[in-house]
N, C-alpha and C positions, 0 to 999 in steps of 0.2 A: 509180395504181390498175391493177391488173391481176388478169386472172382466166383459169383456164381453160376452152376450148370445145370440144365436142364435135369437130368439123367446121366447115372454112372456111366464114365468111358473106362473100359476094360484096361488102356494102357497105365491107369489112374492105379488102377488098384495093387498098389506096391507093398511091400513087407515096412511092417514101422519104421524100420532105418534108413530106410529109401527115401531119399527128400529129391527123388530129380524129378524136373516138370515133365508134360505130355510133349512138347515138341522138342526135346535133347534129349528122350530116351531113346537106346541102342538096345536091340533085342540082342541075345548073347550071340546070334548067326551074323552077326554085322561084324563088318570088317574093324572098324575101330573096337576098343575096350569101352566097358560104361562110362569109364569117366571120361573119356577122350569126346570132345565135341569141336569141330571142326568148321570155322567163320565161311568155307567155302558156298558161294551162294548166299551167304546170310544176308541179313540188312544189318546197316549198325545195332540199331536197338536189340538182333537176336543176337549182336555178337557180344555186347555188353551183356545179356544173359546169360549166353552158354557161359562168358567169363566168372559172372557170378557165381555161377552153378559146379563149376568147376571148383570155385575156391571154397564154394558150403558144402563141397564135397570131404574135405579136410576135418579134421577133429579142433574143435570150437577151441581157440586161445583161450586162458583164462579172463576174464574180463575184472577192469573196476567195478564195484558196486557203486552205486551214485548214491551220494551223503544225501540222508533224510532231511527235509526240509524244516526250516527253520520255521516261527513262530509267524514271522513279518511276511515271508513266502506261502506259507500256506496261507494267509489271509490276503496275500495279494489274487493268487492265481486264482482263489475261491471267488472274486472280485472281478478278474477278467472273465469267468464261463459265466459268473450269472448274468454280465455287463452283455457280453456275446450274445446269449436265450434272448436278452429284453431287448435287445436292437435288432438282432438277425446277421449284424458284421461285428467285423474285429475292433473293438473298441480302442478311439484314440486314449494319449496318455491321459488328458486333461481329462477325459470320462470315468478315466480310472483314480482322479484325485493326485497325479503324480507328476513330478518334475521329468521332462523327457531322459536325462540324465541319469535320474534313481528308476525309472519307470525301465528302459533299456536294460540297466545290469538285474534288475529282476528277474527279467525274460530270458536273460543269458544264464540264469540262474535256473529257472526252473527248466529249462530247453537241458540243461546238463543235467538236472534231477528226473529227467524224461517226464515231466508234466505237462510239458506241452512240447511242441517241435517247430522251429526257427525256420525259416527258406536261408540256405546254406549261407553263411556270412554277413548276415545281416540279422534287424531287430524286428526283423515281417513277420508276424503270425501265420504259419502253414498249417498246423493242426492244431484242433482240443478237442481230441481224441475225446469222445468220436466223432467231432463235427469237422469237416475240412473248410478252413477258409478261404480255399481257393474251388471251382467248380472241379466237379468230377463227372465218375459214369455211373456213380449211384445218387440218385438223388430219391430224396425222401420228403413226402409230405405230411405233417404231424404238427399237432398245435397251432394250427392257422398259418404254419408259415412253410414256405418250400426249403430244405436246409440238404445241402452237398454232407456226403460220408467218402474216410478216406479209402472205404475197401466196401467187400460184400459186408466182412462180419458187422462192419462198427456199422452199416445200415440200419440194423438190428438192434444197433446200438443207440442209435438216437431217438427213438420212441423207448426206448429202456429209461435214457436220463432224461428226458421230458415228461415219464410217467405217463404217455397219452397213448393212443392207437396213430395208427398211420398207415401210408403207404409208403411202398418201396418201389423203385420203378431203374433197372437197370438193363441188361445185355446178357446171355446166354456166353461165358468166356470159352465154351467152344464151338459154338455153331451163330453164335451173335443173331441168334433173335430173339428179341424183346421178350422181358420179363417182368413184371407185374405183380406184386404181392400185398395185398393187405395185410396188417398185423393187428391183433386184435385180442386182449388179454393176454397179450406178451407171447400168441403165438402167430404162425404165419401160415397164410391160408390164401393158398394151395401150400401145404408141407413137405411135395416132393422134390422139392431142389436139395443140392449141394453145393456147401460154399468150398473150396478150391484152396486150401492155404498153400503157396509154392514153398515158401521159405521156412526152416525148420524154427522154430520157438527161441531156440538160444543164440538164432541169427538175426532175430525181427532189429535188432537195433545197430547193427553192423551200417544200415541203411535202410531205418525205417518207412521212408519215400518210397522205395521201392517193395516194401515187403508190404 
């Protein structure tokens, strides 16, 4: 999860090892321990967090490397972003030249090479990082068209891979009011925001959805 902020919030600024968010930190005078985060009061949504939070608290499993993509895959996936740019949506299979059959184990294919990212158990297109094919709370206008990003960074992101200028248009993630950025030569202006990453780097795929 990550979002943009106006201006540094002082409970933010943790020592590099610290990956816990602003709302489940515990000063060391608080009754519980840092890691200890407690559902009482919570809403579901922060209880699924603090749970998150608690378990990226943990020293990171070793993970599979996902097998580098093969010939036919990288010419597919190459095939669905540029099909995506030129429509503005998620390209059906017939768009894509493919039987929904061969088209499907693709997807399932490059969603396990993390090229792109699947809606849980199915063959939906949820991300091509950086563009979200579902709406979002960042939205970005660049190259004539209005295009959803899945977080702050990849906003940034999508005038990067469309090589254009843009605008960025999202919410302040701690005081929620409106943010407004133009990007321009690859830079953004106003340049005093912070983007917010929660989740530590070697966790982003644990549950990229959520990171």
């Amino acid at each position: 999860m990550s979002g943009l902020r106006r201006q540094p919030v002082p409970r933010l600024e943790r020592a590099a090892g610290d990956h816990h968010g602003d709302d489940n930190h515990h000063d060391s005078n608080d009754d519980q321990d840092d890691h200890d985060y407690s559902a009482e009061g919570q809403t579901a949504e922060e209880e699924a967090q603090a749970a998150a939070l608690q378990a990226w608290s943990a020293p990171a499993a070793e993970k599979a490397v996902p097998a580098p993509m093969n010939e036919r895959e990288l010419e597919f996936r190459n095939l669905v972003y540029s099909r995506f740019v030129e429509l503005g949506r998620v390209p059906r299979f017939e768009e894509l030249g493919a039987e929904p059959e061969e088209g499907a184990e693709l997807l399932r294919r490059l969603h396990d090479a993390h090229a792109l990212v699947l809606e849980q158990g199915t063959t939906e297109i949820r991300m091509l990082n950086p563009f979200s094919a579902v709406p979002s709370a960042y939205r970005v206008t660049a190259g004539g068209r209005t295009w959803f990003a899945n977080c702050a960074w990849d906003s940034f992101g999508v005038c990067a891979a469309l090589a254009v200028d843009g605008h960025v248009s999202a919410a302040c993630a701690d005081c929620a009011e409106p943010i407004e950025i133009d990007v321009r030569g690859g830079a953004p202006e106003p340049d005093e925001h912070l983007v917010h990453i929660l989740v530590p780097a070697a966790r982003w795929w644990d549950d990229i959805v959520f990171t």
